[in-house]
C-alpha positions in Angstrom: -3.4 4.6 -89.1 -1.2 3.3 -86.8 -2.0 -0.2 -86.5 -2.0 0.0 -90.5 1.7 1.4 -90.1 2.2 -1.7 -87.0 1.1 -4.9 -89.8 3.5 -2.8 -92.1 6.5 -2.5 -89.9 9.4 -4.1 -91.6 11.0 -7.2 -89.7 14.5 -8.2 -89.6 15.7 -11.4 -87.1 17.0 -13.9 -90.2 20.5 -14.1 -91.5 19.8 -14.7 -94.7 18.1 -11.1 -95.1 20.4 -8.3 -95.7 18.0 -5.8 -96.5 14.4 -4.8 -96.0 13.4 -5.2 -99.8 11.2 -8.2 -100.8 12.1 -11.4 -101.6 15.3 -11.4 -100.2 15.3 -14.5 -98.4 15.5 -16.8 -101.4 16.3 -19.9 -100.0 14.2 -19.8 -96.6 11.2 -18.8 -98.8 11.8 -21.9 -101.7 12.5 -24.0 -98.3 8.6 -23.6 -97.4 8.0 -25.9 -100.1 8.4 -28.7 -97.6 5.2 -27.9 -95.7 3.0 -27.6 -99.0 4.6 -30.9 -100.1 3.8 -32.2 -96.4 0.6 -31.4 -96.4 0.0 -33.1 -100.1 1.3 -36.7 -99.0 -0.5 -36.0 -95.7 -3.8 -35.4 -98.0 -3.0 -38.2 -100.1 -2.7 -41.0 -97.7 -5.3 -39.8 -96.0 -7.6 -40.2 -99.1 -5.8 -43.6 -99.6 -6.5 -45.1 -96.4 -9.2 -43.4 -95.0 -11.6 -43.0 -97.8 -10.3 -46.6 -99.7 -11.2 -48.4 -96.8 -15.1 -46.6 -96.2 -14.3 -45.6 -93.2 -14.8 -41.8 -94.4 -16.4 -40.4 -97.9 -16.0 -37.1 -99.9 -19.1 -35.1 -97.8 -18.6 -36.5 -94.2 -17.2 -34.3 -91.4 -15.6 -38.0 -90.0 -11.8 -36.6 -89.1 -12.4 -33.2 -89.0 -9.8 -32.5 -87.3 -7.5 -34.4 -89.2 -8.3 -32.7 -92.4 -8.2 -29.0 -90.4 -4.7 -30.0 -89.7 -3.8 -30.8 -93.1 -4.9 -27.6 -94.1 -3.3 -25.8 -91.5 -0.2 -27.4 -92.5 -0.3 -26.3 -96.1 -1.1 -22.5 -94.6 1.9 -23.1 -92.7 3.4 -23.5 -95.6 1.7 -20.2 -97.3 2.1 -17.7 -94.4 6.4 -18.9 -94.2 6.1 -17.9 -97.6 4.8 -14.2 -97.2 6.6 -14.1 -93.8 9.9 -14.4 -95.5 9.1 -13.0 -98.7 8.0 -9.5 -97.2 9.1 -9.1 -93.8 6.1 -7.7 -92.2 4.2 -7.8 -89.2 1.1 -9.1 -91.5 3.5 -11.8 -93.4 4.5 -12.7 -89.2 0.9 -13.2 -88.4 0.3 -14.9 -91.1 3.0 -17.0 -90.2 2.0 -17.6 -86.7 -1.7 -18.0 -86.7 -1.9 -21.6 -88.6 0.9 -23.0 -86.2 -1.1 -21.6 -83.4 -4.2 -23.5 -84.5 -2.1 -27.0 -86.0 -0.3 -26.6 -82.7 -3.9 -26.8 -80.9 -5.5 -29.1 -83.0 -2.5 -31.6 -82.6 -2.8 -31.7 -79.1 -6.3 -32.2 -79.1 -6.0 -35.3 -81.6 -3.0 -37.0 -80.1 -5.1 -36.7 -76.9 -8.1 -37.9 -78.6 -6.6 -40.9 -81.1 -3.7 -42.3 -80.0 -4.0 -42.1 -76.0 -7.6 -42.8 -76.0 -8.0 -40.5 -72.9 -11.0 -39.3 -71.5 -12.9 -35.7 -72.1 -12.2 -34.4 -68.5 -8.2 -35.5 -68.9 -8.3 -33.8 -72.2 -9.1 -31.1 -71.0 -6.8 -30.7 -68.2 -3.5 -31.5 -70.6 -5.0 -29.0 -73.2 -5.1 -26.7 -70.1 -1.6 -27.7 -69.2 -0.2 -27.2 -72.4 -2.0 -23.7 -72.6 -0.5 -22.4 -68.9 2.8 -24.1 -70.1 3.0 -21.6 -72.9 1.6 -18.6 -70.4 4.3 -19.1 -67.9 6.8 -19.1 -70.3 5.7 -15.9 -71.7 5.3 -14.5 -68.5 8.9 -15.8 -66.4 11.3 -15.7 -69.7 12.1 -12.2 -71.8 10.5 -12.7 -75.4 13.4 -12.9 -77.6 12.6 -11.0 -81.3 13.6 -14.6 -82.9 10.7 -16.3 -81.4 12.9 -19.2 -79.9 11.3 -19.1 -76.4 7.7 -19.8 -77.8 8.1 -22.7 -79.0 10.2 -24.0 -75.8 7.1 -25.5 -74.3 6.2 -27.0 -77.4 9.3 -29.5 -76.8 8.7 -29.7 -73.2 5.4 -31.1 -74.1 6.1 -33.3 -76.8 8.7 -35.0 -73.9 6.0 -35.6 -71.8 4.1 -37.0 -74.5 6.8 -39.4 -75.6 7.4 -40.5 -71.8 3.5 -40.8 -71.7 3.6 -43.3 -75.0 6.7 -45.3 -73.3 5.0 -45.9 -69.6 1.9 -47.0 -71.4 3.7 -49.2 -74.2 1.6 -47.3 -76.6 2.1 -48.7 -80.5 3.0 -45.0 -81.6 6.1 -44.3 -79.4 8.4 -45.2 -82.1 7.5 -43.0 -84.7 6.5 -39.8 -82.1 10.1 -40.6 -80.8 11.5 -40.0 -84.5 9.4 -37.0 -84.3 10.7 -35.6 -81.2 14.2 -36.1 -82.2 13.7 -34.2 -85.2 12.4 -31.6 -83.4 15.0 -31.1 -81.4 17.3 -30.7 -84.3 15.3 -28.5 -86.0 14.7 -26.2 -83.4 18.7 -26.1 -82.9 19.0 -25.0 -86.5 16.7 -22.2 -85.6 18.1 -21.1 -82.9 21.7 -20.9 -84.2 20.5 -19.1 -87.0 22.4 -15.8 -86.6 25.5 -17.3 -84.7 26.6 -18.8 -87.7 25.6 -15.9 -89.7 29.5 -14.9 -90.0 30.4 -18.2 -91.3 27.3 -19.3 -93.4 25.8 -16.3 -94.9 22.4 -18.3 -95.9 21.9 -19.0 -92.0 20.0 -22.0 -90.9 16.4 -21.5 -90.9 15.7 -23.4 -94.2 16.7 -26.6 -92.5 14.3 -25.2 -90.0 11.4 -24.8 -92.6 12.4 -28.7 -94.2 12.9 -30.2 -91.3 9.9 -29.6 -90.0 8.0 -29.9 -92.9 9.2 -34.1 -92.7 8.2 -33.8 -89.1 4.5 -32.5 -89.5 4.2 -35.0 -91.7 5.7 -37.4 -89.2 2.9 -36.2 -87.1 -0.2 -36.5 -89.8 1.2 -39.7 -91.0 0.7 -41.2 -87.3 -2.7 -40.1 -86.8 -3.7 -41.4 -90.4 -2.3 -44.4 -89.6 -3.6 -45.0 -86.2 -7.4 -44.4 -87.6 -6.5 -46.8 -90.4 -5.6 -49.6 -88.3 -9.0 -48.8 -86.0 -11.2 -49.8 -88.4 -9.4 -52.7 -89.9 -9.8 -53.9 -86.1 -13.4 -53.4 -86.0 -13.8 -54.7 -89.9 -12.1 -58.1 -88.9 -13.8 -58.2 -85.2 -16.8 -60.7 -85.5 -20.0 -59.5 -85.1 -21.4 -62.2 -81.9 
């Protein structure tokens, strides 16, 4: 009964909400619509590259991760939705579970496609990035916003970006545009309530579209990357 009574336990950190009743949240809940439209273009280039090209069909697991990411992207999209439409523990875990696991699965295919590393360093930057996220649990006080959390996100995506520049890697430009956009967006997110007084919708809904353009930002890239892979090896000569 009481973990029943927990996943029903009403949540309240948004300034748009001023009440516990559902659907309150209007705009931050029609604002998720920028995840489930990243996650169609993300879909639909993929298709359009990938699949045009034969490098992948309908039935093979080629890009797995890839398409696991597109998917989680879209439940991004669907959990914000519930999240903000109810304001429950359940609609929170909702919420947080996919970008735990698109959060994961990036790392693991920027890793993997664009710097070409090896197994054993993948695993010690996925382990990094893990312990990066511990610490900051550990040494900083949890605020009920969630801000902190996703503090190591950033301070990994810089060390990917210096990463990209040191090697001269092809993708720094757009990962750059990435980064800067989520440094904005994580500003609107954080100043959320502050400007509650002034703005009574708040800020998170540039939160939601902004980072709805920068996960596709992110899919786009590693689409794009696999594309250009297998042009290389169409036009290479066979000697």
């Amino acid at each position: 009964m009481q973990i029943w009574e927990w996943l029903n336990a009403k949540v309240n950190i948004h300034c748009e909400r001023t009440s516990l009743a559902a659907f309150d949240e209007p705009v931050n809940i029609i604002s998720n619509v920028s995840f489930i439209l990243a996650a169609f273009l993300a879909w639909r280039l993929f298709v359009k590259l990938l699949r045009a090209d034969g490098s992948i069909s309908r039935h093979t697991p080629k890009y797995a991760d890839i398409r696991v990411q597109i998917l989680m992207v879209f439940l991004i999209g669907v959990g914000s939705f519930l999240f903000h439409s109810y304001a429950t523990m359940w609609g929170a875990l909702l919420d947080i579970f996919p970008i735990f696991c698109y959060m994961c699965l990036f790392v693991y295919s920027f890793l993997k496609r664009i710097t070409l590393t090896s197994q054993y360093n993948m695993v010690l930057v996925f382990v990094g990035f893990v312990a990066l996220n511990l610490g900051f649990k550990f040494v900083l006080p949890v605020a009920p916003d969630g801000n902190v959390s996703y503090l190591p996100l950033i301070i990994f995506f810089l060390g990917l970006i210096i990463y990209l520049y040191i090697t001269n890697n092809p993708s720094l430009e757009n990962m750059l545009y990435g980064f800067i956009l989520a440094l904005i967006s994580f500003v609107f997110r954080k100043v959320d309530m502050d400007v509650c007084e002034y703005f009574p919708i708040g800020t998170h809904f540039l939160w939601h579209t902004l980072n709805g353009v920068l996960l596709y930002i992110l899919l786009r890239e590693l689409i794009v990357v696999e594309h250009r892979k297998h042009k290389k090896l169409q036009l290479t000569p066979n000697l």
